[in-house]
C-alpha positions as CSV (number, residue, x, y, z in Angstrom):
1,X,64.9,292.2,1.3
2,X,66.6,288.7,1.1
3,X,67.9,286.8,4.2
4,X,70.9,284.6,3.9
5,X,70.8,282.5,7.4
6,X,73.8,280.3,5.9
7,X,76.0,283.1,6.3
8,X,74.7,284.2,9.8
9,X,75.5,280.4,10.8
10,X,79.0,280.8,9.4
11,X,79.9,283.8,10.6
12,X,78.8,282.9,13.8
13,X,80.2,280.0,14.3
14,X,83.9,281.8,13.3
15,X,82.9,284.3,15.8
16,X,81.9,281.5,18.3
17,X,85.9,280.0,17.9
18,X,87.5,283.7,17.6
19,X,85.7,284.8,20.8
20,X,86.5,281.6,22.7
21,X,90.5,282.0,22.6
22,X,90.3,285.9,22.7
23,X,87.3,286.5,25.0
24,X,88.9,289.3,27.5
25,X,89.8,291.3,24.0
26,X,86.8,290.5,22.9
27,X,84.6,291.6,26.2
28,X,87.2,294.8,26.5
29,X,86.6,295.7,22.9
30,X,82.6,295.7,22.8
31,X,81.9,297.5,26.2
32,X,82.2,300.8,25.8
33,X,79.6,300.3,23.4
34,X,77.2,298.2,25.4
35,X,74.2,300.0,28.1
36,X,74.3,297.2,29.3
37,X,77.5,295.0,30.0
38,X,75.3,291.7,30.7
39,X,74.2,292.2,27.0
40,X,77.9,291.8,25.0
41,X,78.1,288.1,25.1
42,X,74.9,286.7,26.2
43,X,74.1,284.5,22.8
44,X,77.9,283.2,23.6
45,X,77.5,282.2,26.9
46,X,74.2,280.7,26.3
47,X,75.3,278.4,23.5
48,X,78.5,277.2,25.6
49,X,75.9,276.4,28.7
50,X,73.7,274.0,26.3
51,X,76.3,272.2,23.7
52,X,79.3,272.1,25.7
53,X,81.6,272.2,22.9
54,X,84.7,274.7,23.5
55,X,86.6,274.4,20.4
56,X,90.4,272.2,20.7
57,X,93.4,273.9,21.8
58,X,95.1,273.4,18.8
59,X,92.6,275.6,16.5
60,X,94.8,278.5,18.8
61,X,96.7,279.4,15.8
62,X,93.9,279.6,13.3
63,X,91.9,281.7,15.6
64,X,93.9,284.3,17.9
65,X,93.6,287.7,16.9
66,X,96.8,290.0,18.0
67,X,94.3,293.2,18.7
68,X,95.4,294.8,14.7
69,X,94.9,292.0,12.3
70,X,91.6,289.7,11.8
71,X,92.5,285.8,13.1
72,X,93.7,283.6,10.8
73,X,90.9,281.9,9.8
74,X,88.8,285.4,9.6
75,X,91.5,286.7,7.3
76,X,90.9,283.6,4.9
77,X,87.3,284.0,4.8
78,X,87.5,287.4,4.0
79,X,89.8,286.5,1.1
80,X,87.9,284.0,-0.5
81,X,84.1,285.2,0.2
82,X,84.2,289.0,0.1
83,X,80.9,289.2,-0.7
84,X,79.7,287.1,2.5
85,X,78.2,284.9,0.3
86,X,79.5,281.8,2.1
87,X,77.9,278.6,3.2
88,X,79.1,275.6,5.5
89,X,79.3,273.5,3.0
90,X,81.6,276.1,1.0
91,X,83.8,276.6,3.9
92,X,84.8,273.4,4.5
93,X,85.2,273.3,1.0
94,X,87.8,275.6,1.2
95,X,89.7,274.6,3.9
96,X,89.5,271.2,2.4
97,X,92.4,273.2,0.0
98,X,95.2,272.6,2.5
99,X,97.9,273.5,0.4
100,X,96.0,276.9,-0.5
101,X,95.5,277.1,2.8
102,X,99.0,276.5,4.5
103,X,100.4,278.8,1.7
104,X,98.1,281.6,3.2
105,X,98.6,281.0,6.9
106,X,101.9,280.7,6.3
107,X,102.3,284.0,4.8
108,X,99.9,285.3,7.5
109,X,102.0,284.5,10.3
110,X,105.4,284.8,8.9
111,X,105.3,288.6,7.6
112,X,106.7,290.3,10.1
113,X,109.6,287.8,10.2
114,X,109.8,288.1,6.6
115,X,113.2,289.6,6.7
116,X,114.5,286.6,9.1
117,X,112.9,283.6,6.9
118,X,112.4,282.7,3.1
119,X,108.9,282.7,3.4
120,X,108.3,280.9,-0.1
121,X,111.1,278.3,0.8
122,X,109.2,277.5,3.5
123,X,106.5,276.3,1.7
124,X,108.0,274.6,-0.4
125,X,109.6,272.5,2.3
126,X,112.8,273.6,3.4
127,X,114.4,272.6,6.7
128,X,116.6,275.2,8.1
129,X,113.6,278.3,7.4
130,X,111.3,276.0,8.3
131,X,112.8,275.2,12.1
132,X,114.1,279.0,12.6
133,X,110.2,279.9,11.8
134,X,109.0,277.3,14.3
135,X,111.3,279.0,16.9
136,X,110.3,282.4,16.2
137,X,106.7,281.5,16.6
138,X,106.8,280.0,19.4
139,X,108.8,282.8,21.2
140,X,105.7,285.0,19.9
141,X,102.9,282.5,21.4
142,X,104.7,281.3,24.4
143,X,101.4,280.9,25.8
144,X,101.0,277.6,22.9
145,X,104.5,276.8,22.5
146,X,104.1,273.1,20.5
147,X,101.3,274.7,18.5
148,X,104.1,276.4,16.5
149,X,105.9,273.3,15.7
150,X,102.8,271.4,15.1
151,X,102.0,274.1,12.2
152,X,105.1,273.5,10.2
153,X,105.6,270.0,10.5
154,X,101.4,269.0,11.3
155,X,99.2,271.5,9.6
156,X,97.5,268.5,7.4
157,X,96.5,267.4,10.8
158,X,95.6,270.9,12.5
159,X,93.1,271.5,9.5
160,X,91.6,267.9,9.7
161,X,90.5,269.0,13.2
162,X,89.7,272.5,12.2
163,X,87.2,271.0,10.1
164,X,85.7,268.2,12.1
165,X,85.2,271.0,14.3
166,X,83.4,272.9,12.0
167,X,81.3,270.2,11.1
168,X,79.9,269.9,14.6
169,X,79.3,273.7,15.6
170,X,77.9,274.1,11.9
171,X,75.4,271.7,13.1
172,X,74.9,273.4,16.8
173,X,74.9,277.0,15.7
174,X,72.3,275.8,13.3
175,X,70.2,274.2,15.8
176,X,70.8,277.1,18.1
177,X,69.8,279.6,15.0
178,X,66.4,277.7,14.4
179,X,65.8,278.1,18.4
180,X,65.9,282.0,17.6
181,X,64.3,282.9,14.5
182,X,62.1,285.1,15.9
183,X,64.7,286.9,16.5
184,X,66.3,287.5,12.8
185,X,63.6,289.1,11.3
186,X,63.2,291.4,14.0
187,X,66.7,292.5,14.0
188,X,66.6,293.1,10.5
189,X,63.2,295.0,10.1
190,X,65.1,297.3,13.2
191,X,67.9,297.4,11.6
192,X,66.0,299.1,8.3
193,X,64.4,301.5,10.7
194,X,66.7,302.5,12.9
195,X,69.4,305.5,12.1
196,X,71.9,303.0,11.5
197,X,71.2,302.1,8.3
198,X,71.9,305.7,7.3
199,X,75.0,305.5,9.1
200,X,76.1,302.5,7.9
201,X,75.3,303.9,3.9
202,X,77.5,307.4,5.3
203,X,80.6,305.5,6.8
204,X,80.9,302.4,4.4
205,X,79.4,303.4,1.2
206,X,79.7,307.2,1.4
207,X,78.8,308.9,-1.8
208,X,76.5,305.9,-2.8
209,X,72.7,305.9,-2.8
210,X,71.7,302.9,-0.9
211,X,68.2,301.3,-0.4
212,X,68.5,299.0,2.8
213,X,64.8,297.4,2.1
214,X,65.9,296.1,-1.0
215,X,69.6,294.8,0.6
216,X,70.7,291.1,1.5
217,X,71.0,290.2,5.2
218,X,72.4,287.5,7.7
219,X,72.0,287.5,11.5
220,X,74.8,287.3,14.3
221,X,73.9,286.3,17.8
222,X,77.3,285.9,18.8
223,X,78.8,289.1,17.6
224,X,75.9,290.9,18.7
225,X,76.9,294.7,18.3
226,X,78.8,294.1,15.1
227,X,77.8,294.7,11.5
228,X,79.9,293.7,8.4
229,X,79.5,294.4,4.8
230,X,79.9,293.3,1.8
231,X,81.8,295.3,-1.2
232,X,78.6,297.6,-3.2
233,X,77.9,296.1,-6.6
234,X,74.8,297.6,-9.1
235,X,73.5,298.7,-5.8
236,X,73.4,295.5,-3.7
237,X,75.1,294.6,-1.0
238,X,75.5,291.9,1.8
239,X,75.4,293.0,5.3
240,X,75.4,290.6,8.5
241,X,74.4,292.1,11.3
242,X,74.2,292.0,15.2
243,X,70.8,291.0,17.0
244,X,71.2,294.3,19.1
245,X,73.5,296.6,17.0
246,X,70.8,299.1,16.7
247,X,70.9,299.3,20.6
248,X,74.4,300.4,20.6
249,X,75.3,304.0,19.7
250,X,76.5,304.6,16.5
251,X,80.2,303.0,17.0
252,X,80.6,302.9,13.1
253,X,80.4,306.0,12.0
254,X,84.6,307.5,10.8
255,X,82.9,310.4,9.0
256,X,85.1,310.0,6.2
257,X,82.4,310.7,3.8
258,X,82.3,315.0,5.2
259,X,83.1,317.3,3.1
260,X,83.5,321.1,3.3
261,X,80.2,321.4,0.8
262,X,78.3,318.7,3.0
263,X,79.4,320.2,6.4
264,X,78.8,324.0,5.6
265,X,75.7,323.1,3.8
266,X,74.0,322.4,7.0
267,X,74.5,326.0,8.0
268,X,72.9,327.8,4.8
269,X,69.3,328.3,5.9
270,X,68.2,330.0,9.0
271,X,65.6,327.5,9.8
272,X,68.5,324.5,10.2
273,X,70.7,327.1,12.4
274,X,68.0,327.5,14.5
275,X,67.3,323.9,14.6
276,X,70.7,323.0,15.8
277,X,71.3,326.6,18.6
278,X,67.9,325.0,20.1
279,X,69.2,321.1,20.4
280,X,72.9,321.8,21.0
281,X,71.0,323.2,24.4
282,X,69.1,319.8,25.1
283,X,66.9,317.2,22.9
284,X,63.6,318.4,21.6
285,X,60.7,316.9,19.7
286,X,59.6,318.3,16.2
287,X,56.6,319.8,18.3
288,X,58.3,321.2,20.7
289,X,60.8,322.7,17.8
290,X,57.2,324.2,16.4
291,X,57.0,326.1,19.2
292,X,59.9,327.3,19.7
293,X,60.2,328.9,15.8
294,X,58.6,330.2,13.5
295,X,58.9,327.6,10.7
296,X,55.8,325.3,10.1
297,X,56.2,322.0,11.3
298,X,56.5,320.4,7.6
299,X,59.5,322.5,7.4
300,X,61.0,321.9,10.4
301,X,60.5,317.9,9.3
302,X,62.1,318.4,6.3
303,X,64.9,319.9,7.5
304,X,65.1,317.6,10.8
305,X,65.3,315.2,7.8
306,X,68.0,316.5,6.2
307,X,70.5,316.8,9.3
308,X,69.7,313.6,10.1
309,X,70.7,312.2,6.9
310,X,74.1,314.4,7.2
311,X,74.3,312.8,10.9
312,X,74.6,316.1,12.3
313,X,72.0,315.1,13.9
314,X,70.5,311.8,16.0
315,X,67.2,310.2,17.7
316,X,68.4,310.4,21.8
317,X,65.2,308.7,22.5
318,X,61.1,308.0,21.9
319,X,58.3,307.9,24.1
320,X,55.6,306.8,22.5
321,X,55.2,308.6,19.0
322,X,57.4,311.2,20.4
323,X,60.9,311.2,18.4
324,X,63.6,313.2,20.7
325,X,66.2,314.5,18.2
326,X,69.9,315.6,19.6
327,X,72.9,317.1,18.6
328,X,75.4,315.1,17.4
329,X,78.4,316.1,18.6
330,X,81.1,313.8,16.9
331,X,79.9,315.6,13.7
332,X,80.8,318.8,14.6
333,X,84.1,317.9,16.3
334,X,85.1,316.0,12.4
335,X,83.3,318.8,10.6
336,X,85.5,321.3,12.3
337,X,88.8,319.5,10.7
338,X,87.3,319.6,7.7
339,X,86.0,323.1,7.4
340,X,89.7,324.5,9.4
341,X,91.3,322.3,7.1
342,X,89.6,324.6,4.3
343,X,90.7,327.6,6.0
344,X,94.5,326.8,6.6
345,X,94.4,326.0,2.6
346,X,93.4,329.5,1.7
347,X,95.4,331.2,4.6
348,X,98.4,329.5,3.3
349,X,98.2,330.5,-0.3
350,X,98.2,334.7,1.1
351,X,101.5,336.5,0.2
């Protein structure tokens, strides 16, 4: 296990900017997820109550987020650093690049207008596209009128203050960071443990064997239910991820990785159908399962194992050493698309 804490800096102080100008979204967003609501934005609030330093209204632009598409400056990131392998230092490198970087913004923003404006004349300088994309801007952000016109004819200016301004919350989120490293460790070593490493490996990676001791990670206190990843390559990957995401249920999981072998494979043995009629009635230990059929309990492990790797089934809770396994009921309901899916196929083909 290697911990990159440069890239849990950067990534939260983007997520510190983001959140600022879209924190109802934001707060909406995360709380269905949350057991506690107190919980989705505690680091945040915390961090603005000691250092005081809400980011300028002009860094708007760069860092709204319409509810579809990743902010500007998020969308850059991603672009340049897909393996989250970024630094401060190599940030501000990057949007030291402002003409690589106005070319990308302006592309970002100007897309759905693309058949109104000449994008690429834009650019390059032109004065009639350029003023017509001001307008139709501003009409879009009406909340920031002038910040349209100050990214046409100011953006040299709008990315010197981007970056002083990532100079100083490098700095504080760093300081803020150091005041919490007991924390990252933690989070991690939970993280390795906790079901959602499997998930993660199912939804993100599915098909891939995936070792999570042996995995880079970085630590967000700001994002705090989130977890991001990097592209797998020779069986390493980058994740950052938040302090409490293994408190959250498992809000990751698209099940894109069932199949009709995977999802009818969990219903070839009599032991696991009798594993899941007794927990689709309530959760039961592995002892309690013991006594309930007549399987010994190292097979009733090794196939608790086994549906828990599938995610048909979850933990729902420990006491102690007790482990509380569940159904899990999203399975089923994508399982049963895939397996009627299967069905319809071979109905259709009868004549």
């Amino acid at each position: 296990m290697q911990i990159n804490n440069l890239a849990g800096i950067v990534h939260d102080s983007i997520s510190y900017i983001t959140t600022y100008f879209n924190l109802e979204k934001v707060h909406t967003f995360i709380k269905p997820f949350a057991k506690n609501e107190d919980d989705i934005l505690e680091h945040y609030y915390a961090f603005r109550k000691i250092y005081k330093i809400d980011p300028p209204e002009n860094l708007y632009l760069f860092s709204f987020f319409d509810g579809k598409n990743p902010a500007l400056i998020i969308a850059y990131l991603d672009k340049n650093f897909p393996n989250l392998d970024y630094t401060p230092q190599s940030v501000l490198k990057l949007f030291e690049d402002k003409d690589k970087f106005r070319k990308f913004a302006y592309h970002y923003f100007l897309e759905p207008f693309k058949n109104e404006v000449n994008i690429e004349a834009i650019i390059k300088g032109d004065i009639r596209n350029t003023a017509l994309a001001a307008a139709l801007l501003a009409a879009e952000h009406n909340n920031y009128p002038m910040l349209a016109h100050k990214l046409f004819y100011y953006f040299d200016i709008l990315v010197d203050e981007l970056i002083d301004y990532l100079k100083l919350i490098f700095h504080k989120v760093t300081l803020y960071h150091n005041n919490n490293k007991n924390i990252l460790k933690t989070t991690i070593d939970d993280f390795i443990n906790s079901d959602h490493a499997n998930v993660i490996s199912k939804s993100f990676y599915p098909g891939k064997s995936m070792n999570f001791s042996i995995q880079t990670y970085a630590v967000s206190l700001f994002r705090r239910f989130g977890i991001k990843g990097s592209p797998l390559k020779n069986g390493r990957v980058t994740l950052i991820i938040g302090d409490i995401c293994t408190s959250s249920s498992p809000i990751y999981t698209d099940y894109k990785y069932i199949t009709e072998e995977s999802a009818s494979f969990i219903f070839t043995t009599p032991i696991m159908r009798d594993i899941i009629d007794i927990l689709k009635k309530g959760e039961k230990t592995i002892t309690q399962l013991s006594t309930m059929i007549p399987y010994s309990r190292s097979n009733i492990t090794k196939f608790i194992l086994m549906l828990k790797e599938e995610l048909a089934i979850k933990v729902s809770r420990k006491d102690g050493k007790d482990v509380y396994y569940t159904i899990n009921f999203p399975y089923f309901k994508a399982a049963k698309i895939v397996l009627s899916r299967a069905c319809d196929d071979i109905l259709r083909s009868e004549t």
